[in-house]
C-alpha positions as CSV (number, residue, x, y, z in Angstrom):
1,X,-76.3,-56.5,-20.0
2,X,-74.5,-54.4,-22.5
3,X,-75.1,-50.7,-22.1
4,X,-75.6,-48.9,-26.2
5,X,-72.9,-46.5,-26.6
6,X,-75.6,-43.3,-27.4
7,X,-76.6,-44.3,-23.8
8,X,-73.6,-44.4,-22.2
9,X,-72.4,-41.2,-23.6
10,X,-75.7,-39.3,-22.3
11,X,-75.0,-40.7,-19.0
12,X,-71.6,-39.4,-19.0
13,X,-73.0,-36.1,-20.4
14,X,-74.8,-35.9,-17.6
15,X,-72.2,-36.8,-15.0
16,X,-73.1,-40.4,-14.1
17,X,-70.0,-41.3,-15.7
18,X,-66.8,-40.1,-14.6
19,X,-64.2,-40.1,-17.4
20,X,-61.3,-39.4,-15.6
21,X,-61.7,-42.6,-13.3
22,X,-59.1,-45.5,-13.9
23,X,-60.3,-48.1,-17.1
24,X,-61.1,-50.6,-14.5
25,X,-63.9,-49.3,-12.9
26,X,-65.3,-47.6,-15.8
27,X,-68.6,-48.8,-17.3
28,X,-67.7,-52.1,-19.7
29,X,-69.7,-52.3,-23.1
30,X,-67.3,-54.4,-25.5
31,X,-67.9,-57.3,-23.2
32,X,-70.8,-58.1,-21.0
33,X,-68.7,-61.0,-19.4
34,X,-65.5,-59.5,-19.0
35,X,-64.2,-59.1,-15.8
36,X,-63.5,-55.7,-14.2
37,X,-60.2,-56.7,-12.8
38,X,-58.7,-58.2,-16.0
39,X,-57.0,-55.2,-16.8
40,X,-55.4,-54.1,-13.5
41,X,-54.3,-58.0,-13.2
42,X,-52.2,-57.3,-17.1
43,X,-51.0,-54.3,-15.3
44,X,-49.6,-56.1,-12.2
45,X,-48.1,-59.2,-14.6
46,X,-46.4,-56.2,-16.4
47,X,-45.0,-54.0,-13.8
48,X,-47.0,-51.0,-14.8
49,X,-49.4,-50.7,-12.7
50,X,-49.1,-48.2,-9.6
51,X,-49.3,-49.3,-6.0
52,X,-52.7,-46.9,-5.3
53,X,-55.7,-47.7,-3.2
54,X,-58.5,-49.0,-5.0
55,X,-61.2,-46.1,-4.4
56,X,-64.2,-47.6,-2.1
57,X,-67.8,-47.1,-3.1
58,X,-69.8,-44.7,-1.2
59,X,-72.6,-46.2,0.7
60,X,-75.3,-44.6,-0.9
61,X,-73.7,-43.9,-4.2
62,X,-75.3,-46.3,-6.5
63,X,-78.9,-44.7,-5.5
64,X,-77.0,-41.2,-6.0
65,X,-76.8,-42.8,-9.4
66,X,-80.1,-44.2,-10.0
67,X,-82.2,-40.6,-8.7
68,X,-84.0,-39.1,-11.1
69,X,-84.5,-35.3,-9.7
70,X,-85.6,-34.1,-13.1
71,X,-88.3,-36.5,-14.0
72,X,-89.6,-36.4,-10.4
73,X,-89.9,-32.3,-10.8
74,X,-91.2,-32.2,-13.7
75,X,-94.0,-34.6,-12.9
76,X,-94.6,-33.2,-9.1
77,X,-93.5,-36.2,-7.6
78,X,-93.6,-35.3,-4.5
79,X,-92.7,-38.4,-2.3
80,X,-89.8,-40.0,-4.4
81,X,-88.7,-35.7,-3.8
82,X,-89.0,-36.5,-0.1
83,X,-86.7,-39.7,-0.2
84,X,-84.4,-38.6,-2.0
85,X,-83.6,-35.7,0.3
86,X,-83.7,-38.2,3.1
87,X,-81.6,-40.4,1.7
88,X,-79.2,-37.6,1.0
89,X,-78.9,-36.2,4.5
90,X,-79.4,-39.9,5.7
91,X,-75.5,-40.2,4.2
92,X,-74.1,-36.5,4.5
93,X,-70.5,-37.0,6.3
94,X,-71.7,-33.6,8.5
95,X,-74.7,-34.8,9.2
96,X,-73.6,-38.0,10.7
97,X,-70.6,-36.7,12.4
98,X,-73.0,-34.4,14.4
99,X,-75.1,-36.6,15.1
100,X,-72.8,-39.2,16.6
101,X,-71.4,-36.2,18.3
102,X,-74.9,-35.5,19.7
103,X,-75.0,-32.2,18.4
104,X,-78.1,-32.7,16.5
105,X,-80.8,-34.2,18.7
106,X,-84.0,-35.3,16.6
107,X,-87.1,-34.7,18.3
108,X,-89.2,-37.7,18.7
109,X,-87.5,-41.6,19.3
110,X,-89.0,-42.7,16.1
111,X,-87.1,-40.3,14.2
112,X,-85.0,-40.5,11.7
113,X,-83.7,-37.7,10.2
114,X,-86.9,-36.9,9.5
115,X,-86.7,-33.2,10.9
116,X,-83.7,-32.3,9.4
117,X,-85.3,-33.8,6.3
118,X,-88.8,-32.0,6.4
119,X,-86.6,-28.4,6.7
120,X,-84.3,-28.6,3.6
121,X,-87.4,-30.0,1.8
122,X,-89.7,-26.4,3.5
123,X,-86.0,-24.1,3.0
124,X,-85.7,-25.8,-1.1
125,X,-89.7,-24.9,-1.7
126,X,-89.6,-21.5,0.0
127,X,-86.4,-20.5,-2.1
128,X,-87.8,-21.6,-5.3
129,X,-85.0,-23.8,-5.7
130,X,-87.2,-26.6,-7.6
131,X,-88.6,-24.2,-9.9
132,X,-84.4,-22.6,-10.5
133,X,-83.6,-26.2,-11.5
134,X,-85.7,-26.7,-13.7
135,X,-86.1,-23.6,-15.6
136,X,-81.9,-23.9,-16.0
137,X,-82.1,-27.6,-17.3
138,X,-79.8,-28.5,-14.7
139,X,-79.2,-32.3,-14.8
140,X,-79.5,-35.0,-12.4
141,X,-76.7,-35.2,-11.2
142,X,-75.8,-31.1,-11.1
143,X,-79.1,-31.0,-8.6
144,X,-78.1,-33.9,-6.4
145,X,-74.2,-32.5,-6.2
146,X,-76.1,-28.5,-5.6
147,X,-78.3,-30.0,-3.2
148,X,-75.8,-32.2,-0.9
149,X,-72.6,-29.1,-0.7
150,X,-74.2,-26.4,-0.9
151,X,-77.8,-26.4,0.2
152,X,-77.9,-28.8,2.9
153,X,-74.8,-27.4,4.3
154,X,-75.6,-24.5,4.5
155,X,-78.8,-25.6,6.8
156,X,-77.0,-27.6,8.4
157,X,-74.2,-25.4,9.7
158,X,-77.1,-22.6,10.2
159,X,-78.9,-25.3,13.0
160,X,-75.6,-25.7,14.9
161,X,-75.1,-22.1,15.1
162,X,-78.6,-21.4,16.6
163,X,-78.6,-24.7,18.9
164,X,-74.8,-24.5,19.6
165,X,-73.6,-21.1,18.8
166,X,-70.6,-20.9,21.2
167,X,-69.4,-24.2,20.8
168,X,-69.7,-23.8,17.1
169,X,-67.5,-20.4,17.3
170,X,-65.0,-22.0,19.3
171,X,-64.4,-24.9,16.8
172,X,-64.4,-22.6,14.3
173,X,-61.7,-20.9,15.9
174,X,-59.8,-23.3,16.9
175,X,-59.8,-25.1,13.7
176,X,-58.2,-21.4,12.7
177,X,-55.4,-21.1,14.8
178,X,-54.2,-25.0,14.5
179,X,-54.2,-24.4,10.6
180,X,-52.5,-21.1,10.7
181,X,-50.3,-21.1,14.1
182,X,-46.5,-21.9,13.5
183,X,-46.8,-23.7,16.9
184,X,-48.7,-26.7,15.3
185,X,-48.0,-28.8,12.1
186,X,-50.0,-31.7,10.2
187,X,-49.2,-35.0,10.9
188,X,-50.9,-37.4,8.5
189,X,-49.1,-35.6,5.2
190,X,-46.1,-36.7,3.6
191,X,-46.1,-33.9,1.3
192,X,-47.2,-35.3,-1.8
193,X,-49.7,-33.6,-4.2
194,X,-51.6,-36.8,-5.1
195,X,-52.1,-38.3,-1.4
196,X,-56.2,-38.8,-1.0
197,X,-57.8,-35.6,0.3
198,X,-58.9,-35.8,4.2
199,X,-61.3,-33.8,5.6
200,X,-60.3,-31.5,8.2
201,X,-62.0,-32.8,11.5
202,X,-60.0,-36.1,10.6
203,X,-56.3,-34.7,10.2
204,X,-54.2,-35.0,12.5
205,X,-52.5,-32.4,14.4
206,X,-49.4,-31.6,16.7
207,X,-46.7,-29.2,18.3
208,X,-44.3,-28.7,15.3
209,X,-41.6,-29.0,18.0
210,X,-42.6,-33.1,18.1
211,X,-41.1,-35.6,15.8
212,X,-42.9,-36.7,12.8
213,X,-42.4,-40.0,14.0
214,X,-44.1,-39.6,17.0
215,X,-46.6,-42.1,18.3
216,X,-50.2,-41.3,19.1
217,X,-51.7,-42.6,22.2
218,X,-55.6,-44.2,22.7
219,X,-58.8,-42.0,22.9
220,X,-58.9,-43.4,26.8
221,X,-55.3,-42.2,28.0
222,X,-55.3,-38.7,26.2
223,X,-59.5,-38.2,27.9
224,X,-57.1,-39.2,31.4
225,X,-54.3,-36.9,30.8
226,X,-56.1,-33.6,29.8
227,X,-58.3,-33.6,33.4
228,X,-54.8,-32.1,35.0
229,X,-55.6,-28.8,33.0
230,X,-57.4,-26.6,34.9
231,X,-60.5,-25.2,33.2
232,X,-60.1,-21.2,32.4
233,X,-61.9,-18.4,33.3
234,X,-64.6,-16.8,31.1
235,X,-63.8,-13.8,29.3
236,X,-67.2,-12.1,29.9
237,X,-66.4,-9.0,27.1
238,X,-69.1,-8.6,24.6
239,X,-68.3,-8.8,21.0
240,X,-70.4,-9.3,17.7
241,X,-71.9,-7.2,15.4
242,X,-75.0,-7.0,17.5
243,X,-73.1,-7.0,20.9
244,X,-74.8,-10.1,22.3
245,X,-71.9,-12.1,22.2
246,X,-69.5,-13.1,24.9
247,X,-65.6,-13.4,24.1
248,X,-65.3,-16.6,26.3
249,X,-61.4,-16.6,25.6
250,X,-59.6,-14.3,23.8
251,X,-57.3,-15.9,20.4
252,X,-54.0,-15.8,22.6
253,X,-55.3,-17.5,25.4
254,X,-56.9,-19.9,23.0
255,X,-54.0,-20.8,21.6
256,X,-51.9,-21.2,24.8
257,X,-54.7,-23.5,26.1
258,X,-54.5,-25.5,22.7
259,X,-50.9,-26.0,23.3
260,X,-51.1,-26.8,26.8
261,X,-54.0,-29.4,25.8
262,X,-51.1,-31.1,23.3
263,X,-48.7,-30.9,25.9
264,X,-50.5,-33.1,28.1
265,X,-52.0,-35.9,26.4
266,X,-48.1,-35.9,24.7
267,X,-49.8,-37.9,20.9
268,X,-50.9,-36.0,17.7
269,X,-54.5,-35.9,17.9
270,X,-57.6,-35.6,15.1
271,X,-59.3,-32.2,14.8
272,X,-62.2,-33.3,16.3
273,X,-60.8,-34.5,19.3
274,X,-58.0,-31.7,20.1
275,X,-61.6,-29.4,19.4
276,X,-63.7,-31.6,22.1
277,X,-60.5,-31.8,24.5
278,X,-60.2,-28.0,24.3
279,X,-63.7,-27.1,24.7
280,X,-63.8,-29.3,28.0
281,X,-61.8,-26.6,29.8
282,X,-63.8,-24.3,28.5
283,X,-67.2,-22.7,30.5
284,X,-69.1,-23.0,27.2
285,X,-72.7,-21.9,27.8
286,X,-74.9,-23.2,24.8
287,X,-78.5,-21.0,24.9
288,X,-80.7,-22.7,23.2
289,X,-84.4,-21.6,23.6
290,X,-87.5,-24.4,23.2
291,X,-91.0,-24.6,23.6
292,X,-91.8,-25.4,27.4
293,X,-95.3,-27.2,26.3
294,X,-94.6,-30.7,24.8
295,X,-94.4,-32.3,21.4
296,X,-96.8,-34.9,19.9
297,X,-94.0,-36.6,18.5
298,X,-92.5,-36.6,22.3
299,X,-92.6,-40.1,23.5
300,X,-92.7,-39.1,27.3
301,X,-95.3,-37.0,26.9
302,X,-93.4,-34.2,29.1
303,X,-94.8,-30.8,29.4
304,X,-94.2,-27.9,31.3
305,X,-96.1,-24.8,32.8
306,X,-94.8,-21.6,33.4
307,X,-95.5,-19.9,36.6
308,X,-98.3,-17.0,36.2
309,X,-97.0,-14.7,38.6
310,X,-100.5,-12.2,37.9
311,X,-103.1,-12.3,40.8
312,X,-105.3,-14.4,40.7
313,X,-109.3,-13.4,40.8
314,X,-109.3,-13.6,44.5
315,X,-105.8,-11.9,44.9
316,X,-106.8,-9.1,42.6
317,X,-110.2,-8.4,44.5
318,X,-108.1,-8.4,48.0
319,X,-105.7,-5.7,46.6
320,X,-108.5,-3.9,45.4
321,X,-109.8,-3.8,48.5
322,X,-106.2,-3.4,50.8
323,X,-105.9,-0.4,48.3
324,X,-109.6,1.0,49.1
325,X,-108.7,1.0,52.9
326,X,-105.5,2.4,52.1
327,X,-107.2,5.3,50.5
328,X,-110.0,5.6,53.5
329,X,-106.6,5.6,56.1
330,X,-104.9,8.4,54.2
331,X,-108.0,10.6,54.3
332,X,-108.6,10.0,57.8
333,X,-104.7,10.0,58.7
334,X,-104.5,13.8,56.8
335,X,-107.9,14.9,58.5
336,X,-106.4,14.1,62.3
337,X,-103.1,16.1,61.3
338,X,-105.3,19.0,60.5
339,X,-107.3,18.7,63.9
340,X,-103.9,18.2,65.4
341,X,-102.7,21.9,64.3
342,X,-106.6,23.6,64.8
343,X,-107.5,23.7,61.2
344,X,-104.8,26.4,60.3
345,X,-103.5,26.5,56.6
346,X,-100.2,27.8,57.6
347,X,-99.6,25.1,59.9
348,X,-101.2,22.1,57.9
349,X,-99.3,23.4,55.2
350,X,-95.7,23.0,57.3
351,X,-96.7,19.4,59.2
352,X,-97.1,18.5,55.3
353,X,-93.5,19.9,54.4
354,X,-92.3,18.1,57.3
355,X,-94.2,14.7,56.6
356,X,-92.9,14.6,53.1
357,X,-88.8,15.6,53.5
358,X,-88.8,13.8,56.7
359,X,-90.8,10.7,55.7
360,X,-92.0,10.3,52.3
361,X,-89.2,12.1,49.7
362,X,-86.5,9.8,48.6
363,X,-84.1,12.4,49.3
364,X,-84.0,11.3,53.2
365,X,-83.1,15.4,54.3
366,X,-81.7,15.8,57.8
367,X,-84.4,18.0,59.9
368,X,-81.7,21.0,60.4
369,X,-82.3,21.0,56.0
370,X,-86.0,20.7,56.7
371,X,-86.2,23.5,59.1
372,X,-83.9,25.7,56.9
373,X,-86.0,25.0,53.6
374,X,-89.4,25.8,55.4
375,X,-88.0,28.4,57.3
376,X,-88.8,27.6,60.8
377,X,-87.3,26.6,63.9
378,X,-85.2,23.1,64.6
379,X,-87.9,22.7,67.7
380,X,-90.9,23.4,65.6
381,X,-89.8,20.3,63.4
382,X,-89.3,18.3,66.3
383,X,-92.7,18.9,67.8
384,X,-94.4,18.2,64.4
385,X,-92.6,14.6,63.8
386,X,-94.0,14.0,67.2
387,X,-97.4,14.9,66.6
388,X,-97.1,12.6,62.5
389,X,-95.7,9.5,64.6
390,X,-98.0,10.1,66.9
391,X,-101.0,9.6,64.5
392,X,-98.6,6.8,62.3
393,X,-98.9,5.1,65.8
394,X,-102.6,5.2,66.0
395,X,-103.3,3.5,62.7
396,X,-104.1,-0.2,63.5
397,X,-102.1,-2.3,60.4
398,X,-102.3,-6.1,60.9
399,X,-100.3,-7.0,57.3
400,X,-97.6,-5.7,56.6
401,X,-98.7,-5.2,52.6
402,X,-101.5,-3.0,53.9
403,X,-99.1,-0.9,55.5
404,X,-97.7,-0.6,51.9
405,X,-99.9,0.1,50.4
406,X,-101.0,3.2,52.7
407,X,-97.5,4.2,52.3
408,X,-98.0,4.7,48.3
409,X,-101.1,5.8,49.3
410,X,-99.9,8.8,51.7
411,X,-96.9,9.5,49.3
412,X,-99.3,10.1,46.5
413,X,-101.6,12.1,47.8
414,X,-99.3,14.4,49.7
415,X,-97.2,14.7,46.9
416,X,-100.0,16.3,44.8
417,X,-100.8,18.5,48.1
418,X,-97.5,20.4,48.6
419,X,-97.3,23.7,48.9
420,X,-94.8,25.6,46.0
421,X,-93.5,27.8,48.0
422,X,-91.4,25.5,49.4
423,X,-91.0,23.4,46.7
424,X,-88.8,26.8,45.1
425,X,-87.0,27.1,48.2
426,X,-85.8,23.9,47.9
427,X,-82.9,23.3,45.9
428,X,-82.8,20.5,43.1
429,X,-86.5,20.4,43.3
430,X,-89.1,21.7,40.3
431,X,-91.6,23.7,40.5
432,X,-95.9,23.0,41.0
433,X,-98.7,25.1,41.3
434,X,-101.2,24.6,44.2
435,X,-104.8,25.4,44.5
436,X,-107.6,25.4,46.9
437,X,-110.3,25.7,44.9
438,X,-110.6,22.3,43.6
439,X,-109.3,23.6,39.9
440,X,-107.7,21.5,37.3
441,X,-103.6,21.6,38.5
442,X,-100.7,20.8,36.8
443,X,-97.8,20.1,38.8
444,X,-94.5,18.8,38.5
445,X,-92.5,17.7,41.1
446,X,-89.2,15.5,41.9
447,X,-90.1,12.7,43.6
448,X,-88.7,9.1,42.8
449,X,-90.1,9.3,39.4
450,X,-89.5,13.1,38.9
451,X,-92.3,12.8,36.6
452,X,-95.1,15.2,36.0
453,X,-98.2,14.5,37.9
454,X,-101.7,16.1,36.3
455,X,-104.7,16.0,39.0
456,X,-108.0,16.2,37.6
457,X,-109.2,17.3,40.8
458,X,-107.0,18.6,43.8
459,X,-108.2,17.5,47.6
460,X,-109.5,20.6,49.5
461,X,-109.1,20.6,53.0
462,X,-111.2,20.7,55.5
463,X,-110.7,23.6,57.1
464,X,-111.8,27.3,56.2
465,X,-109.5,29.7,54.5
């Protein structure tokens, strides 16, 4: 069927024809029956015609042709929207490269490309990207072209950062250094302008020491030969804007490993294998974070639960209660060191300066700086650890976490009920104020927190003044 001319020069307007192509694939309209070939076979009988590859259709391409993104926004279409997007990342080189690679992973069995799908359709709505095309009358084929290089790339490349982002990094730079390295040269150029472009995970690369005749070996013998290389050791060093970033291997180690990689399997190699061989000597660590509970879309049904490490009812009321005790043992533990020393304050006061530097500061003072910062003898010290371990020996623990948590208890308590006069003596220490009244105190203290402590309501002993 004969296409009018007015048509076919609105379709070229709108790039579904491409005039630069060669005559014999253009669109025909002098003669519906005329074959495509007719002129490329007067070429060949004549002598003119060049020796070029005949360009093979895209799978995918006569769809490309066929979409009609402007009449499907402007009526809200929003299905034949979805499949075309699908179709488009269905057939996007990157997308199928990765996934062959298994760097993309969809999420349920059924799937296909439906995820990746579903997000350049949620990423094109939330940027307003429908509305931008057509408020700038952009035509079908301007959208389709914007869509596939720029958009779709861009979330593409975006998802293998954030679910590969060292392994993207290191192809990234090792894609760098075989491109601009004087140690490597292309291998699939002959140096002419017009040879067909090839994208850069398909050219071939080599040590520009090698022949350019040299012959490349399988995929099976260069996998063999690259297992002699020892694998390297991580370069731990953070980097990155935000510091969170590991180095893994600096650029001149990279490059050393790149050429002994070469050097082994001894065969020019593609990109994308010389990347994959490199990387497998490599301690890449990919952190990817995903939900532990399962998907619907999940065909094993697999889920996962985290361990609550908080108490449980029961646990909580025994700790409440193991802490209660705690508190009733450090009341009655204080009250038998005051009968032990006759209800004196002078003395209660020093068998608390010696229970705390001796037992409960983190400092861990010898008892010749105990005696010298409370100003008493070496003897007098000895005889009141005696009469504290003495007591510590009475109390009848049978878990080990109750003895903790009289411990915490004791440290607290005695802490708040230290005497500043010796806390001044004592060097590196701060200062309190102590009072028998049963006042509100302030004090501050070092202690393992060295924070300041504010007691509502001090304990009063039980002993007269």
């Amino acid at each position: 069927m004969n296409v009018p001319e007015k048509q076919n020069d609105e379709l070229a307007h709108r790039g579904f024809v491409n005039s630069s192509l060669p005559k014999a694939i253009r669109p025909i309209t002098d003669n519906p029956v005329k074959s495509i070939s007719e002129d490329y076979e007067k070429s060949l009988e004549t002598g003119t015609a060049e020796k070029q590859p005949r360009p093979r259709a895209r799978r995918g391409n006569d769809r490309s042709k066929n979409a009609k993104w402007v009449e499907s926004l402007k009526t809200s279409d929003v299905n034949r929207l979805w499949s075309e997007l699908h179709r488009i990342v269905s057939h996007h080189p990157l997308v199928r490269a990765s996934r062959n690679a298994g760097l993309l992973i969809e999420e349920g069995s059924g799937a296909n490309y439906t995820d990746l799908t579903q997000e350049l359709f949620v990423q094109l709505l939330s940027k307003n990207r429908f509305e931008h095309y057509l408020e700038t009358e952009m035509t079908d084929y301007e959208i389709e072209r914007e869509i596939s290089q720029i958009e779709l790339t861009n979330l593409l490349t975006a998802e293998l950062r954030k679910r590969h982002p060292e392994s993207y990094r290191l192809a990234r730079r090792i894609s760098t250094l075989i491109q601009s390295s004087t140690q490597f040269k292309r291998f699939d150029t002959s140096g002419i302008n017009n040879e067909p472009h090839r994208r850069l995970a398909d050219r071939i690369y080599g040590l520009s020491e090698w022949s350019d005749k040299k012959s490349r070996r399988g995929s099976h013998d260069v996998e063999q030969r690259v297992q002699f290389i020892s694998v390297r050791l991580r370069d731990t060093r953070m980097v990155g804007c935000t510091g969170d970033s590991q180095v893994v291997i600096s650029n001149p180690d990279l490059e050393d490993l790149i050429v002994s990689v070469l050097d082994a399997v001894d065969s020019p190699v593609d990109v994308r294998t010389l990347r994959s061989l490199v990387m497998s000597r490599l301690p890449v660590m990919d952190i990817y974070l995903v939900p532990l509970d399962g998907d619907a879309s999940d065909s094993d049904n697999n889920s996962y639960e985290p361990v609550d490490k908080r108490d449980t009812p029961e646990e909580g009321l025994l700790r409440r209660e193991s802490e209660q005790e705690a508190a009733n043992s450090v009341d009655q533990f204080l009250n038998n060191l005051n009968e032990a020393v006759k209800d004196k304050v002078k003395q209660y006061n020093r068998i608390l300066g010696v229970l705390w530097h001796c037992y409960l500061s983190a400092e861990h003072s010898t008892q010749l700086e105990v005696a010298a910062s409370l100003g008493v003898s070496d003897s007098l010290v000895s005889d009141y650890r005696r009469r504290i371990e003495q007591e510590l020996r009475a109390l009848a623990f049978t878990e080990v976490e109750e003895a903790k948590q009289f411990e915490m208890a004791l440290r607290r308590r005695v802490k708040s009920l230290m005497v500043p006069g010796e806390i001044l003596n004592r060097p590196k220490q701060g200062f309190g104020v102590f009072a028998l009244s049963g006042m509100q105190v302030n004090t501050k203290m070092s202690g393992e927190d060295n924070a300041e402590v504010v007691l509502e309501s001090t304990w009063v002993p039980t002993h007269g003044n």
